[in-house]
C-alpha atoms as a printed R data frame, in Angstrom:
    type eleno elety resid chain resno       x       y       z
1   ATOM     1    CA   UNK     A     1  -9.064  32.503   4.895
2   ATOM     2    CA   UNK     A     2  -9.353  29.055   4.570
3   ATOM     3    CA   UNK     A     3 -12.805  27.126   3.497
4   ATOM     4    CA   UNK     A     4 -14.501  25.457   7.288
5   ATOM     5    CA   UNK     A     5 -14.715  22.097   5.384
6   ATOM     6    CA   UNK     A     6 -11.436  22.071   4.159
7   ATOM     7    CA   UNK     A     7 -10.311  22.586   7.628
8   ATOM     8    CA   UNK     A     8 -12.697  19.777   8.762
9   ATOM     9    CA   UNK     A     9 -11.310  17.697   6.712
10  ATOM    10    CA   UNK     A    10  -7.292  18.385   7.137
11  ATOM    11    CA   UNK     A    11  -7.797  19.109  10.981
12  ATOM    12    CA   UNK     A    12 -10.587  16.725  12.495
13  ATOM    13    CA   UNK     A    13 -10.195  13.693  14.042
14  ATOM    14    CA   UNK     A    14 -13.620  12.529  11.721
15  ATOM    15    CA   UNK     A    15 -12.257   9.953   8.881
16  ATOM    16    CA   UNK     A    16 -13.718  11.049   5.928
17  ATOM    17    CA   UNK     A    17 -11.793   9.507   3.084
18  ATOM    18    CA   UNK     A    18 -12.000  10.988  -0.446
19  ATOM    19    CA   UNK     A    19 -12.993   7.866  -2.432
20  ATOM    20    CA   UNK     A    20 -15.102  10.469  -5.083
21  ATOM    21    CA   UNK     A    21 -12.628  12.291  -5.537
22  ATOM    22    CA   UNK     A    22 -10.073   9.640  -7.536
23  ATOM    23    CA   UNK     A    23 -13.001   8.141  -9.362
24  ATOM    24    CA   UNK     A    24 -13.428   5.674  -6.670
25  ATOM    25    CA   UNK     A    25  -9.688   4.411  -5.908
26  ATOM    26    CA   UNK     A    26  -7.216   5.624  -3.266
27  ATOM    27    CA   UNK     A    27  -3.588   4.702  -4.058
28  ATOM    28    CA   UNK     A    28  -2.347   2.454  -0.804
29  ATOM    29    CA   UNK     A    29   1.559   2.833   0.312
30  ATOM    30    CA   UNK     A    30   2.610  -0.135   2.074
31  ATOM    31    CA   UNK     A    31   4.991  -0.334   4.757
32  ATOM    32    CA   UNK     A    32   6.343  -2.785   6.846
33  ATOM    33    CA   UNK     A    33   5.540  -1.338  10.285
34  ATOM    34    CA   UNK     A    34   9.098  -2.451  12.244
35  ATOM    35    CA   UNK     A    35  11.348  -1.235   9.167
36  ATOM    36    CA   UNK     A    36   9.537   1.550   7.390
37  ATOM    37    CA   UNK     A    37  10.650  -0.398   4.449
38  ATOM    38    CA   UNK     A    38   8.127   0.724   1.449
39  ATOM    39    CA   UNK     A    39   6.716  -3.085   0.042
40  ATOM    40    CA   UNK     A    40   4.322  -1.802  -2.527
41  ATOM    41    CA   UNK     A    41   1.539   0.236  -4.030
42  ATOM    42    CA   UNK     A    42  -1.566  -0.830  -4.149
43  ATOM    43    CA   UNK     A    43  -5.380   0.781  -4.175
44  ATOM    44    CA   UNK     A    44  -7.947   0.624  -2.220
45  ATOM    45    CA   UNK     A    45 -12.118   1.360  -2.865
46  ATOM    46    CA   UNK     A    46 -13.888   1.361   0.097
47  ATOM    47    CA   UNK     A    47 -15.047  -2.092  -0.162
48  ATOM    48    CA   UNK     A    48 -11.636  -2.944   0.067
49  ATOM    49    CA   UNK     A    49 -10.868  -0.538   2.785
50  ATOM    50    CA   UNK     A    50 -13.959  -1.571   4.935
51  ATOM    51    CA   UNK     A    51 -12.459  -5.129   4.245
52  ATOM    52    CA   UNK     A    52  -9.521  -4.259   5.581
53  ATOM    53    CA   UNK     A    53 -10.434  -2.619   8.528
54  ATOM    54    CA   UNK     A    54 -12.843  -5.904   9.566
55  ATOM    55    CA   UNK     A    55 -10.140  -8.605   8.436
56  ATOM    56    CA   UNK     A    56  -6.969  -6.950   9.327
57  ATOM    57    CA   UNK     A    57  -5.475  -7.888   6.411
58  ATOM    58    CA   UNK     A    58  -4.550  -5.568   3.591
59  ATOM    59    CA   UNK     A    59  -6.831  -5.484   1.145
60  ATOM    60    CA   UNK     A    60  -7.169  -4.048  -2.213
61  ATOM    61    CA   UNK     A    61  -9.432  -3.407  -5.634
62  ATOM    62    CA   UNK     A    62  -7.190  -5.100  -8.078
63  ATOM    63    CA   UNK     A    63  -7.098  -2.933 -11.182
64  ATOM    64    CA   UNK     A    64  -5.953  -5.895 -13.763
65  ATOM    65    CA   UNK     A    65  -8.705  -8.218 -12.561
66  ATOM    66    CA   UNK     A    66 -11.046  -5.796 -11.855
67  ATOM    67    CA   UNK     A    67 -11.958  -7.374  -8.193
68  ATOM    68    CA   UNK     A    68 -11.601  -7.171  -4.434
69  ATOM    69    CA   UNK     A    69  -7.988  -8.757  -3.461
70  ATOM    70    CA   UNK     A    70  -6.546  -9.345  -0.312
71  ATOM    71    CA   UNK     A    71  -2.682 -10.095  -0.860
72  ATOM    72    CA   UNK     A    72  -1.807 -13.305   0.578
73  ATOM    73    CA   UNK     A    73  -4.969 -15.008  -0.963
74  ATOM    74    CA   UNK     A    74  -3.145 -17.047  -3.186
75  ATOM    75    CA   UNK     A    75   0.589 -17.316  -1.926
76  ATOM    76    CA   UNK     A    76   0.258 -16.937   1.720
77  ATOM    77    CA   UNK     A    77   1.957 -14.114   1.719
78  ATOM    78    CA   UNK     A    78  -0.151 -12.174   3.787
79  ATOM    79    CA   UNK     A    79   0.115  -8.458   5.294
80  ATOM    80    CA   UNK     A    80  -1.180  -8.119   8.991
81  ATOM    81    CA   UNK     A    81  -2.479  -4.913   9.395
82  ATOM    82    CA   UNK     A    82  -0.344  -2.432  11.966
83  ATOM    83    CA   UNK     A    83  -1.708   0.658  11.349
84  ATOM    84    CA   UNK     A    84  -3.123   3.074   9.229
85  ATOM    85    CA   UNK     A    85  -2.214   6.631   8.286
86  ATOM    86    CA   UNK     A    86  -3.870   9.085   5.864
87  ATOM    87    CA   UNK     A    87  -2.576  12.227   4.471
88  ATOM    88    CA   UNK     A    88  -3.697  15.764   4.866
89  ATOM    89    CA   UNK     A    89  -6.708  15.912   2.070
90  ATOM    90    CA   UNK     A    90  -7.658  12.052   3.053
91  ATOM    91    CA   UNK     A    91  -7.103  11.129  -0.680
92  ATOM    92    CA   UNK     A    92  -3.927   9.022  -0.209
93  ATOM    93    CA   UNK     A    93  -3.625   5.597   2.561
94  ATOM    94    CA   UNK     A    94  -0.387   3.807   4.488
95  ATOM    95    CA   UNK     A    95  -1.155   0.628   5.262
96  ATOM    96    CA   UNK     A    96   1.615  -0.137   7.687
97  ATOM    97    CA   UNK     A    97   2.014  -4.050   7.853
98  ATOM    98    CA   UNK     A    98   3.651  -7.143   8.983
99  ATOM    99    CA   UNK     A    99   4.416  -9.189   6.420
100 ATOM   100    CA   UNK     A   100   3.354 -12.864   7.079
101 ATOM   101    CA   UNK     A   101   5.615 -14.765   4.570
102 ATOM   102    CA   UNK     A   102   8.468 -14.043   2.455
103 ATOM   103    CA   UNK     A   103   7.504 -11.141   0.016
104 ATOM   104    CA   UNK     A   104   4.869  -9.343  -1.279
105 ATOM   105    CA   UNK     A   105   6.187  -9.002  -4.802
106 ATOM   106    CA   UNK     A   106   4.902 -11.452  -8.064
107 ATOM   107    CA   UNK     A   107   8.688 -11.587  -9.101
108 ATOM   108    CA   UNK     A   108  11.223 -13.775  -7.558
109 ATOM   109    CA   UNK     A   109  14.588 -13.172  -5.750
110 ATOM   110    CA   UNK     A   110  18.040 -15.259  -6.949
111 ATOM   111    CA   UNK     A   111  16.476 -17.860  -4.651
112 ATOM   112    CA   UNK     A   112  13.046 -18.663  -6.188
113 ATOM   113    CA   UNK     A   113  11.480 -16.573  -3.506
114 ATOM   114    CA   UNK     A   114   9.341 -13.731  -3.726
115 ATOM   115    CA   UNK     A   115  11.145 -10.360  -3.268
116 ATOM   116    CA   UNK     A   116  10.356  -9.195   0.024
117 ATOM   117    CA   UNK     A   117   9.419  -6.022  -1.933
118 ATOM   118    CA   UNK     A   118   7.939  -4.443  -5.484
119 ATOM   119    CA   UNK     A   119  10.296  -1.446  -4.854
120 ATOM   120    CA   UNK     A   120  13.494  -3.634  -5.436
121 ATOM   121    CA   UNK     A   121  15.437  -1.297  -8.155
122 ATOM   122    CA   UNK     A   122  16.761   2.388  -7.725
123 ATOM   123    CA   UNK     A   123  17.083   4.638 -10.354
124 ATOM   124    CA   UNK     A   124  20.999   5.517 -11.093
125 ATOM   125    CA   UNK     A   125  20.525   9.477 -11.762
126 ATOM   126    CA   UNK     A   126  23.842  10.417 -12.651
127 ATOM   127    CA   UNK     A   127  24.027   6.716 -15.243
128 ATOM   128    CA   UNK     A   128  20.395   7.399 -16.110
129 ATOM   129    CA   UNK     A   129  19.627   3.656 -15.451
130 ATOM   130    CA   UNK     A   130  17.804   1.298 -12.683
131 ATOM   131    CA   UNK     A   131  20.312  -0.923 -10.591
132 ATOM   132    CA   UNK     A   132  19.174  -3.265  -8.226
133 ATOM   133    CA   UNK     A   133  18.959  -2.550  -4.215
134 ATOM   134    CA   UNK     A   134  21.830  -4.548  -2.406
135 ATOM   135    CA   UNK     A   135  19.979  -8.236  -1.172
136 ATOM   136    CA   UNK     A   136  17.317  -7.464  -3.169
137 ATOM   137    CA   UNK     A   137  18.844  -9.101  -6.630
């Protein structure tokens, strides 16, 4: 028999997000909502999730500079927020998106440009080695 607030949690329609539970920090998928095309990871504290829920932007707790960060601040590259999913144990986010610019990713393309996407290599399993994703050089 399952425990009642484990089945409130996985079968309510009540957010309550497990921000404890990861020592404050919820890893953040990000999608682009018309492709399903993964962007990035990110993660989110509920400052930055409240953030993002009032600016409909995506909006993260940077773990290098120790801060809030909404992506976009700095290049323009923002993400528009879609929607948002959560899994079954509400300890893991999707922020599905529209990106407002050219990529989300620090690194540039063969064209100066920011990748559209962080997730621009696949791993070769059989060669044991990363190759890059066709147009994503």
């Amino acid at each position: 028999m399952q425990d009642s607030s484990k089945i409130a949690l996985e079968e309510q329609l009540i957010p309550q997000l497990q921000f404890e539970k990861r020592g404050g920090l919820l890893p953040v998928i990000v999608q682009e909502y018309d492709s399903g095309q993964i962007l990035m990871l990110g993660y989110a504290n509920e400052e930055a999730f409240n953030y993002t829920l009032k600016s409909k932007k995506a909006t993260f707790w940077s773990t290098s500079r120790n801060k809030l960060w909404t992506k976009g601040e700095t290049s323009g590259n923002y993400l528009q927020m879609k929607n948002i999913m959560m899994d079954c144990d509400q300890d893991a986010i999707i922020y599905q998106v529209e990106l407002m610019g050219s990529g989300v990713c620090h690194t540039f393309d063969q064209q100066g440009e920011n990748r559209k996407a962080c997730f621009y290599r696949s791993y070769d399993i059989e060669e044991k080695k990363l190759k890059f994703i066709e147009g994503m050089e």
